[in-house]
VEXTI-503558 format. One record per residue: residue in three letters; y, x, z of N, C-alpha, C, O in turn. Coordinates in steps of 0.2 Angstrom, whole numbers, plus 5000, padded with zeros to 4 digits. Last residue first. Example, Ala and Ser with C-alpha at 12.3 -4.5 7.8 and 13.67 -1.06 7.14 Angstrom:
# residues 2
ser498950645035499550685036500050645039500650675040/ala497250665039497850625039498450665039498350715042/
***
This chain:
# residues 111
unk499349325006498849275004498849225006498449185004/unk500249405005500349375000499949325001500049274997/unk500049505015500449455019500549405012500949365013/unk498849555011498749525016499449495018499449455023/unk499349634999498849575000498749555006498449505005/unk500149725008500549665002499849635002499849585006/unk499049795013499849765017500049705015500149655018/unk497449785006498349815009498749785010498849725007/unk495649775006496349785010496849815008496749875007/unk494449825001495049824997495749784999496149754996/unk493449855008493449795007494149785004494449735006/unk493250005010492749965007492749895005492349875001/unk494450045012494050075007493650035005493450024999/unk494449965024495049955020494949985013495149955008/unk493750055033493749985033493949945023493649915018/unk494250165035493750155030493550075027493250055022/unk495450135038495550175034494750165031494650145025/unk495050085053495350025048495450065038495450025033/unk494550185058494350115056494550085052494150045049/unk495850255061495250285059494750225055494650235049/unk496750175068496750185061496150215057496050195051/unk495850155081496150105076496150145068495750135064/unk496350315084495350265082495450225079495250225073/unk497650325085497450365079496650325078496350305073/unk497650215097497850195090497550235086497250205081/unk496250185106496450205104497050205096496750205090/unk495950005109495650085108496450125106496950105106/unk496649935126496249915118496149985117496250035121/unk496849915137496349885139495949885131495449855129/unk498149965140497649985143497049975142496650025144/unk499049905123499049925129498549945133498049935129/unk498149745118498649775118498549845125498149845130/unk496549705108497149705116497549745114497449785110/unk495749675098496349645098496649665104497149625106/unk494849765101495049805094495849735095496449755093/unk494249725111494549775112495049825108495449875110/unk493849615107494249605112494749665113495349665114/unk492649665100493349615097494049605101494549585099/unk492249825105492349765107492749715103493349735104/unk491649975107491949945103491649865103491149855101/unk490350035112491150055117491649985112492049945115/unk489150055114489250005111490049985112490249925111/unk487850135117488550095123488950075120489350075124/unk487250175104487350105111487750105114488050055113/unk488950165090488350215097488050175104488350145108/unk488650045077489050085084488350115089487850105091/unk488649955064488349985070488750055072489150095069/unk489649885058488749865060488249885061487649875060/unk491049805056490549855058489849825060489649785064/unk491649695047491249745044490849805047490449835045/unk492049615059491749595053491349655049490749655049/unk493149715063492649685067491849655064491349675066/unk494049725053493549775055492949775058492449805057/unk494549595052494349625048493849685050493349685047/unk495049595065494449555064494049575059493449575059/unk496049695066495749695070494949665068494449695069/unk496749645055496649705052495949725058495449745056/unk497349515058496949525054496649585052496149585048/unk498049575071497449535072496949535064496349545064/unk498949635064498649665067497949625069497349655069/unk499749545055499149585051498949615058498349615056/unk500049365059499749425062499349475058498749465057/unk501049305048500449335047500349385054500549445053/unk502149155044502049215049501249225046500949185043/unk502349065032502949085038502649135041503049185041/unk501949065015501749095023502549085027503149105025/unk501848895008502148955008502048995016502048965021/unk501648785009501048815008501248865009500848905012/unk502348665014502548685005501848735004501548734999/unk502148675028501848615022501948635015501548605011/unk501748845028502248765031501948725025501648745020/unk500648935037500848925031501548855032501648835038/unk500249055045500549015048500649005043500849065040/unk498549185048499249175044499249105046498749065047/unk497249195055498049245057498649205054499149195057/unk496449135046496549115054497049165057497249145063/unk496649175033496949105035497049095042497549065045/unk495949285036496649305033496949225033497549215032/unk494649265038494949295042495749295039496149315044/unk494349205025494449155031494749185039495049155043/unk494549305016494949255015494949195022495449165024/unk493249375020494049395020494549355022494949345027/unk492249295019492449315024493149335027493449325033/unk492649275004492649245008492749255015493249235018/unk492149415002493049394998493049315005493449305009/unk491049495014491249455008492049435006492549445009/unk491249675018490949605019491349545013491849555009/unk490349815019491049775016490649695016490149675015/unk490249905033489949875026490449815025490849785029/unk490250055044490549995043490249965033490150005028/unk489650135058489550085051489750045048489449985048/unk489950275069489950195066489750175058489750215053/unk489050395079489450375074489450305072488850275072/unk490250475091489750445089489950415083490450405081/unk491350405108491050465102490350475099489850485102/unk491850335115491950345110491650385103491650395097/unk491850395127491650345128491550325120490950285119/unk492750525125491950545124491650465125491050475124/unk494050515116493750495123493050495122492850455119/unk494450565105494650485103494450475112494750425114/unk493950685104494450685104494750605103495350585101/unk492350665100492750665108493250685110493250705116/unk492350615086492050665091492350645097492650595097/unk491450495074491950515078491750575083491150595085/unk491150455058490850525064491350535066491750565064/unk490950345049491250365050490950395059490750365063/unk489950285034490050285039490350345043490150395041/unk490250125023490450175025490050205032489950155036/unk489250045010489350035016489750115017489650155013/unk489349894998489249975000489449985009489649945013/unk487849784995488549794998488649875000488149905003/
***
């Protein structure tokens, strides 16, 4: 499996700084995080897709290592507001993320 890894500095917050590992993880994997976000109706068709929670777990899922302190949390990558990362670090993440496991917008709300 290929893997990325991304060197953050301490313009994200020195809590933060260091560097990560992100690996691609399985089409299955995928597909079960992109079920547990998405609301279909009985015809099967999507009513609703949380892409943020999907884009969250997704990341989550592929990283596989972080600086000890260990600052990145599931909890953290899903909170809103005080208690979650920074958004330009989210996107950071998710950009490599997304490199490796062939994520986009329209596949995630087609699926």
């Amino acid at each position: 499996m290929e893997t990325e890894t991304v060197e953050v500095d301490k313009r994200y917050g020195e809590e933060y700084a260091g560097q990560y590992v992100f690996t691609e993880i399985t089409r299955i994997k995928r597909l079960r995080i992109i079920k547990k976000y998405t609301k279909y109706s009985t015809s099967g068709t999507v009513i609703d897709s949380d892409i943020a929670a999907i884009d969250a777990e997704t990341i989550w899922a592929s990283l596989k290592a972080q600086p000890e302190n260990e600052p990145i949390t599931l909890e953290k990558l899903l909170s809103e507001g005080e208690g979650g990362l920074p958004n330009r670090l989210t996107s950071l993440f998710a950009k490599a993320v997304n490199n490796l496991n062939g994520l986009a917008p329209e596949e995630i709300k087609n699926s």
